[in-house]
C-alpha positions in Angstrom: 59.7 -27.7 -159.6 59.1 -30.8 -157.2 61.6 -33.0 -158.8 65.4 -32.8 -159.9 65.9 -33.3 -163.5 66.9 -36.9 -164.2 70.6 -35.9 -165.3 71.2 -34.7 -162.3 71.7 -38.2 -160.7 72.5 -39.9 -164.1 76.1 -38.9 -164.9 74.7 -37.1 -167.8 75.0 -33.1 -168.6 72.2 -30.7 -167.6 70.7 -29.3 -170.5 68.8 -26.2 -171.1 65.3 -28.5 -171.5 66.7 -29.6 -167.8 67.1 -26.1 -166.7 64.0 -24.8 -167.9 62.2 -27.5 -165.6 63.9 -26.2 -162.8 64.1 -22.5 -163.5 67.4 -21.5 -163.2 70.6 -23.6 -161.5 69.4 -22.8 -158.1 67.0 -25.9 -159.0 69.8 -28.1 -159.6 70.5 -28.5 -155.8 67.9 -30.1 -153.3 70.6 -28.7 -150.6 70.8 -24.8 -150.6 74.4 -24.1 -149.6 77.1 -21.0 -151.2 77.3 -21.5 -155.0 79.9 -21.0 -157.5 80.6 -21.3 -161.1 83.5 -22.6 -163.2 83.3 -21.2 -166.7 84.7 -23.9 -169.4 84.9 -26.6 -167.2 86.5 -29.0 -169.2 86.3 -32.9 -168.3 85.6 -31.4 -164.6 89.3 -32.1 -162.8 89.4 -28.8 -161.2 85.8 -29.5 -160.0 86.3 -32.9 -158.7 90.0 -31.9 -156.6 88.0 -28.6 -155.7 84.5 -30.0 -154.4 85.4 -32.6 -152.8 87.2 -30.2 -150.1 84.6 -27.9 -150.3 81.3 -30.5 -149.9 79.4 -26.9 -148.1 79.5 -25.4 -151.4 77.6 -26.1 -154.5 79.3 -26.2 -158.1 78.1 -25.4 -161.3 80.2 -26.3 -164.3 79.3 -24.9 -167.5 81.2 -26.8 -170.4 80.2 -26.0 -174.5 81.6 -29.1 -175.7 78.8 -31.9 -175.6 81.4 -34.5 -175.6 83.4 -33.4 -173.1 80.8 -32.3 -171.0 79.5 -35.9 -171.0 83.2 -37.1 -169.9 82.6 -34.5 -167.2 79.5 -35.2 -166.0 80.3 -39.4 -165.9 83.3 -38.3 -163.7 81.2 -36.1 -161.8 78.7 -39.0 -161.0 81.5 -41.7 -160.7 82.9 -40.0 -157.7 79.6 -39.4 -155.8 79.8 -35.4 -155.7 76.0 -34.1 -154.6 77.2 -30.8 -154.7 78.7 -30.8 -158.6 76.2 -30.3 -161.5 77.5 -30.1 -165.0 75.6 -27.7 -167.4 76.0 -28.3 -171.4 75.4 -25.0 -173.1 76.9 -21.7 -174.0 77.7 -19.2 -171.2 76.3 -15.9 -172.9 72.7 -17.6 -173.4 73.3 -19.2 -169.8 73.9 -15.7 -168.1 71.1 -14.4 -170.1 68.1 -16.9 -168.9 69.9 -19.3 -166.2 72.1 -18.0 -163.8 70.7 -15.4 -161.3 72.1 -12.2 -160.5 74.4 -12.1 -157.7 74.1 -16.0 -156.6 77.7 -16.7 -157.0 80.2 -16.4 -154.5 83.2 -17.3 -157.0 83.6 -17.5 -160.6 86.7 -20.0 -162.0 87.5 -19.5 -165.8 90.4 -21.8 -166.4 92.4 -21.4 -169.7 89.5 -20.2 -171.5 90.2 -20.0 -175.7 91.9 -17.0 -176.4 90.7 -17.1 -180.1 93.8 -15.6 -181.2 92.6 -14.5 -185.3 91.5 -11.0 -185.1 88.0 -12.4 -187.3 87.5 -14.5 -184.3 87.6 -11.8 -181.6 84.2 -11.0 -180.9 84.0 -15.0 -179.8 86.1 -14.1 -176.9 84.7 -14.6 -173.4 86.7 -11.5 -172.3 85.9 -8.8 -174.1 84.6 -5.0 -173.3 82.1 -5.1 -170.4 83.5 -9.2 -169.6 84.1 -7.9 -166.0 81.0 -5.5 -165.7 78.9 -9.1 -166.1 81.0 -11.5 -164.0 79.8 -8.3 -161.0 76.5 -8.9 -162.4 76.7 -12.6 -161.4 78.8 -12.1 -158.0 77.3 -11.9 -154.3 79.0 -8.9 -152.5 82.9 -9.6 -151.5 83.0 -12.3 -154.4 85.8 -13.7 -156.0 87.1 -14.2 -159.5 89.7 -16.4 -160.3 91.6 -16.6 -163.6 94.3 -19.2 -164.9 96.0 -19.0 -168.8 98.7 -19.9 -170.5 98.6 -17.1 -172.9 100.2 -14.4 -171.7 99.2 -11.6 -174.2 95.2 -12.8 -173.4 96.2 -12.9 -170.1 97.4 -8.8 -170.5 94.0 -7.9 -172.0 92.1 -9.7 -168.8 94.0 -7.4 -166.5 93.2 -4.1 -168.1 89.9 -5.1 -168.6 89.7 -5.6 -165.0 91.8 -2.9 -163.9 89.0 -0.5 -166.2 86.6 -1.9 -163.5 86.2 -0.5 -160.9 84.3 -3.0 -158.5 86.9 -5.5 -159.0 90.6 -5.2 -157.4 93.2 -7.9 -158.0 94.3 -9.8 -155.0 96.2 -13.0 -153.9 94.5 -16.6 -154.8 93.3 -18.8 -151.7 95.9 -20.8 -151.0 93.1 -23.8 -151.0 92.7 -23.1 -154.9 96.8 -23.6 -155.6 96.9 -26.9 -156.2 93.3 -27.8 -157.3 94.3 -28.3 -161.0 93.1 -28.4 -164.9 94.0 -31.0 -166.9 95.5 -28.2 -169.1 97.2 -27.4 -166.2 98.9 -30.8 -165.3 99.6 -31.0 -169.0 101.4 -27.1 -169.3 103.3 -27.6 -166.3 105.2 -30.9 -167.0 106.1 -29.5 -170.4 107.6 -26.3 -168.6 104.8 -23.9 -169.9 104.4 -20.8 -167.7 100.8 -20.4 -166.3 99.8 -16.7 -165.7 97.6 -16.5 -162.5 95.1 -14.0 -161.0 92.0 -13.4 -158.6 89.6 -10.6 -158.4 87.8 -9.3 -155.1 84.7 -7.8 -155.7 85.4 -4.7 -153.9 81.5 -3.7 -153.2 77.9 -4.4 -154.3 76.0 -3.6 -157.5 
């Protein structure tokens, strides 16, 4: 684990043949700082506004979509962020084999797909037991932060949540107001209301 994979400096996506050279995305970073993790990251906007005031803190962006997490990944490179890596794979196999327990000191999922046809519920990301991994995941005192524009989705997050009890909601950072999605650019100039909320993790596990 001498060497970075390739990717990493290429404006391409990590993949799991990357990760696997590495380990786990600890190996992604040649400079150990805080670490946090953006869950359906898009083409990367949140992470470039976001990183770029936060260059102490690494970033891993975890995006299913090969083609947009190519788009991310280019823009990622294009704007010279060390502390941004872009990981092209599924979150449930990611959590499983390549993200260590309790590395992250935030998790940001942005208008993740509510999958709104009952046959498509068990693709959810938020489901019974969501929360109980995203503790899993979190150092002590970390933070999880939630944006949709579904508001019925955005009712089953909270009672998830509120069914766990290591989490309690809480105010936002003010820095993470106006760090925004593309969806979110998009939703606001056509007057769509975004629902909003952050979780502290109230204590270790």
């Amino acid at each position: 684990m001498d060497k970075l994979p390739s990717a990493t400096h290429a404006g391409a996506p990590i993949s799991y043949a990357d990760l696997e050279q590495v380990g786990d995305v600890l190996g992604l970073f040649t400079l150990k700082q805080p670490l946090e993790l953006e869950i359906g990251c898009g083409r990367g906007d949140f992470l470039l506004a976001y990183a770029a005031r936060k260059p102490n803190v690494n970033f891993v962006g975890v995006e299913r979509k090969l083609v947009i997490a190519r788009k991310a990944a280019s823009k990622v490179a294009r704007a010279g962020l060390t502390n941004v890596r872009i990981v092209h794979g599924e979150i449930e196999y990611l959590v499983e084999r390549y993200l260590p327990a309790h590395a992250f000191q935030a998790i940001h999922c942005y208008f993740p797909d509510p999958w709104p046809k009952k046959r498509h519920a068990k693709r959810r990301l938020f489901k019974t037991g969501a929360p109980q991994i995203f503790d899993s995941l979190l150092t002590p005192d970390g933070w999880f932060h939630l944006r949709t524009d579904v508001a019925a989705y955005f009712d089953t997050i909270l009672v998830l949540f509120e069914a766990c009890p290591t989490f309690q909601r809480a105010a936002p950072p003010d820095e993470l107001v106006d760090c925004l999605t593309g969806f979110e650019r998009r939703f606001l100039a056509e007057g769509k209301p975004i629902y909003r909320a952050s979780f502290k993790k109230m204590s270790s596990s």
